[in-house]
N, C-alpha and C positions, 0 to 999 in steps of 0.2 A: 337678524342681519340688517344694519344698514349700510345701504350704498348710493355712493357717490357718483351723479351720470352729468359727465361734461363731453366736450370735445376740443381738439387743439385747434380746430378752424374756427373763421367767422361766418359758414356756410355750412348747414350741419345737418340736413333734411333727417335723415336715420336718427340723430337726437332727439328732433322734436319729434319725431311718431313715435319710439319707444320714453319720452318724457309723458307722451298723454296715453300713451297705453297704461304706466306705473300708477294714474292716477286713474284708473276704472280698477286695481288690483290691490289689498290693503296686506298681503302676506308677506311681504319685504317694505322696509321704510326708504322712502329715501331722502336722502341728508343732503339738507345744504353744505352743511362747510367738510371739506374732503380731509380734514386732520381728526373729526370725530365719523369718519366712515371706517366701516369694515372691512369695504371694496370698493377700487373707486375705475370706474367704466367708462373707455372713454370710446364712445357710438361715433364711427368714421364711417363715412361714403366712398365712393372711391374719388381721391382728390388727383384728378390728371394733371395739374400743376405740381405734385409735390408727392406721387404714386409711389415712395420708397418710406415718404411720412418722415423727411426729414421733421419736421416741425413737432411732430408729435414726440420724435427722440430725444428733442432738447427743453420739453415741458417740463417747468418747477414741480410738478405733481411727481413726474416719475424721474427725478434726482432725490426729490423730498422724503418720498416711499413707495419706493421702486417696488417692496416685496406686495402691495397692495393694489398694483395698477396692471388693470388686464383691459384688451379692448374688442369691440363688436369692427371686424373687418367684412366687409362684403367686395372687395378687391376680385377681376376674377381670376388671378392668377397671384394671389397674395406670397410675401413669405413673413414666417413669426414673431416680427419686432414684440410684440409681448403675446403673454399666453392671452388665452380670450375665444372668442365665438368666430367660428370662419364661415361663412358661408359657403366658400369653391375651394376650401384648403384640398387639395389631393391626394389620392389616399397614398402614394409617394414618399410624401412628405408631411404627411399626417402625423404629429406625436401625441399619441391620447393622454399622456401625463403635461400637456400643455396645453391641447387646444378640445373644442369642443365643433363637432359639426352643428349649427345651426341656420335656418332660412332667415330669408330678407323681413325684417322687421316689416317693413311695408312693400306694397305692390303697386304696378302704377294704373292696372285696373281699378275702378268702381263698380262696373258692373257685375260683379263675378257672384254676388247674394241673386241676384237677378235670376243667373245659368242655373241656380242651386234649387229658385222656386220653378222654374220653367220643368228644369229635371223631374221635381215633384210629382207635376200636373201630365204631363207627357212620357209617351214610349219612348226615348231614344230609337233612331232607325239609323244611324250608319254605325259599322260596328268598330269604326277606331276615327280618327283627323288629327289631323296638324295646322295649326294657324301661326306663322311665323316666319323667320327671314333665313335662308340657307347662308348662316355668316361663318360655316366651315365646310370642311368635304365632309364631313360625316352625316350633316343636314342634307345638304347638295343631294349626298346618294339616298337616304330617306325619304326626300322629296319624291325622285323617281322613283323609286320602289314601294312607296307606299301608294301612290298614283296608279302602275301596275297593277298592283294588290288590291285594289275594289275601296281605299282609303278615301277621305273629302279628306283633301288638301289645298291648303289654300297659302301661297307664296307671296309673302309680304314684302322681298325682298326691295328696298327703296326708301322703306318705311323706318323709321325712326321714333319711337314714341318720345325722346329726349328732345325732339329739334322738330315739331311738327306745329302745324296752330292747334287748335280747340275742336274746331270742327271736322278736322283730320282724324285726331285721337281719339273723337268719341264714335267716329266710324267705322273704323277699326274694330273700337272696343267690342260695340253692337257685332259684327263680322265675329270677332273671337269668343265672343260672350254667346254666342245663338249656335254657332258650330259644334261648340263644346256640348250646351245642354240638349244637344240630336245624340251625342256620341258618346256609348257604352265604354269604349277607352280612349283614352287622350294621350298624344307622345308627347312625352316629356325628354327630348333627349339634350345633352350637354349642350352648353353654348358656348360662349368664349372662355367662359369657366367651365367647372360641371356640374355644374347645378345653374337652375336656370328660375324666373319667376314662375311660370308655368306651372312647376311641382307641385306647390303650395295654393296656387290657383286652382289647380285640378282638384286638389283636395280638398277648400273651401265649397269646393259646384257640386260636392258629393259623388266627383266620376273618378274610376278605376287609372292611376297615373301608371302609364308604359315607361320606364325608367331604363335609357337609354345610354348610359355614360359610365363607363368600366371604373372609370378613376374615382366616383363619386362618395362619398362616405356620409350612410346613415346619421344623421341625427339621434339623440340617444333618448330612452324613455318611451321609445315609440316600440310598437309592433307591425314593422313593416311589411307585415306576409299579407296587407290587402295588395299592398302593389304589383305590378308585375315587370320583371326584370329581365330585359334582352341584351346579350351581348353583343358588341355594333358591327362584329364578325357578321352575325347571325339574320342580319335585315330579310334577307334573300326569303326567309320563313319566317315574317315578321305575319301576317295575314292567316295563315295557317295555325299557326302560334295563338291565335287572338280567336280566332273561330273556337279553336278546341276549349276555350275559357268563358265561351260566351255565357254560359247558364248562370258564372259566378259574379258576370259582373257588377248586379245592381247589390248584391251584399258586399263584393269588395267596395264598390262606392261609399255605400253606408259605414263602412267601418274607417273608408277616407274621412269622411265629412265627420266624424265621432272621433278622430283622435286630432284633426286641425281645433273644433272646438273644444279640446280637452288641455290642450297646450298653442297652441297658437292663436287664436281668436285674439283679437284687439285686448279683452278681458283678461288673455290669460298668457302674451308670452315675454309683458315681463317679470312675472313669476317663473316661467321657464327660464329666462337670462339670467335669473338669479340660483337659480337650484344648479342650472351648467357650472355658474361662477363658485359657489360654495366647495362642490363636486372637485373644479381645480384648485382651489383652496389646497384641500386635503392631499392631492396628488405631489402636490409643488413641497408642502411640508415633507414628503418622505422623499422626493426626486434627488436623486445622483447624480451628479454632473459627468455624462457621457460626451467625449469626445467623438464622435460619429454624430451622433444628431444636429450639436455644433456645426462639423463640418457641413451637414447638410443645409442646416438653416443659411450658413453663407452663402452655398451655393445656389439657393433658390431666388436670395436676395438677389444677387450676379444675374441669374437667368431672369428676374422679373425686370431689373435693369436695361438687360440688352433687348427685352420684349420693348421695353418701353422706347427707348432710341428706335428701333425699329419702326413703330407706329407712328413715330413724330416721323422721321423719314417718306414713307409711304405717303401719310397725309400733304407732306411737304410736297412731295412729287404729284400729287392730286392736284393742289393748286396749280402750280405751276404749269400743268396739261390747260389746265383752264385759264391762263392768262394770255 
């Protein structure tokens, strides 16, 4: 298979990390010019100027060959302008003959090999944490309850890894990075999307990920029975819950850290973006055009629209407090 990896912007961060991942991986080629591609990928960030991808809808690639153009969204509240790799699609709005659940190409941790050797060399002594910002109520009520609970939590909320200096970020990182390799399990629960970096972080450091977000949907190829899955009903026996598992933690760890380096590792996921994409390949060749899923994909576009107005608002009125 060779494939094609651009992007419609002039800003493309997720390009270039899954460009130098393709080039530690020789199992898929990938091709410069997108008319002798197989599949042609186009790796988007989330572009807050243009969060509906006008831009992307009116690319000569996908007018030229529309039936070969799929893209890597990590949106956190995406809808399916084309088929492709979602990182927080919902399971809602999830069509498995169009999209694929996959994690963030990259993370904005460095340290997290670090938590992985620490883990190693040491016991783990607290038996779950949380290192992150309550930027919903489902966080909010975890924060308290896991605090309750006998939990290290540590409340970041202020924090911004996007908008911080140098010396912020890597103190932080240290804070998230040392908490973690003490902690037998790590919550991992939804964020603005539902999935979160965390996930795949947790599962780089070799610790058992608490998977926290009902909406969420598996990634595929994986055997996700090291994790452990809370519904966000259920917090109230979030502690009790995690005691009764304690014996299994350090082999579900292990089997975290043995299936991130089996397909996600720098090395290897974009051979995994390619075997998702192949996978839809095939689904799309036998797909029916159902009038239901249509409707819905409008409606999500609508609903990620009026999210987005919303947030311009808000922000809008944030200034303005401040002037």
């Amino acid at each position: 298979m060779k494939i094609h990896l651009c992007s419609a912007y002039a800003v493309h961060n997720a390009l270039d990390k899954l460009q130098q991942a393709a080039a530690l991986n020789s199992a898929f080629t990938v091709c410069e010019q997108p008319e002798e591609a197989d599949a042609i990928l186009f790796v988007e960030d989330a572009h807050f100027d243009d969060y509906l991808f006008h831009q992307l809808a009116h690319h000569p690639h996908l007018k030229q060959w529309p039936h070969k153009c799929f893209m890597y969204n990590e949106v956190d509240r995406p809808w399916g302008l084309l088929p492709g790799l979602y990182c927080s699609m919902p399971q809602w709005s999830f069509e498995p003959n169009r999209h694929r659940a996959f994690p963030y190409v990259a993370t904005p941790n460095a340290n997290i090999e670090q938590a992985y050797k620490t883990g190693l060399s040491k016991e783990a002594t607290q038996l779950f944490s949380f290192v992150g910002t309550g930027c919903n109520a489902l966080r909010r009520r975890m924060i308290q309850l896991g605090r309750a609970q006998g939990g290290s939590i540590v409340d970041t909320s202020g924090f911004n890894v996007w908008d911080c200096d140098e010396s912020e970020k890597q103190r932080q990182g240290v804070t998230f990075t040392e908490t973690m390799a003490q902690s037998q399990f790590v919550l991992c629960p939804r964020g603005l999307g539902t999935s979160s970096f965390r996930l795949f972080e947790t599962m780089q450091a070799g610790k058992t990920p608490v998977i926290i977000a009902d909406s969420w949907v598996e990634p595929n190829h994986i055997d996700w029975s090291f994790a452990v899955r809370i519904k966000e009903e259920q917090l109230s026996s979030l502690g009790a819950r995690l005691s009764s598992l304690a014996s299994e933690a350090k082999n579900r760890g292990s089997a975290a850290r043995e299936a991130w380096q089996q397909h996600y590792a720098p090395n290897k996921i974009f051979q995994s973006a390619c075997e998702n994409i192949l996978e839809l390949q095939e689904d799309l060749r036998s797909e029916r055009k159902h009038f239901i899923p249509a409707l819905r994909r409008e409606y999500v576009r609508a609903d990620t629209a009026v999210m987005k107005v919303a947030s311009q608002l808000k922000l809008y009125r944030r200034r303005l407090s401040h002037t």
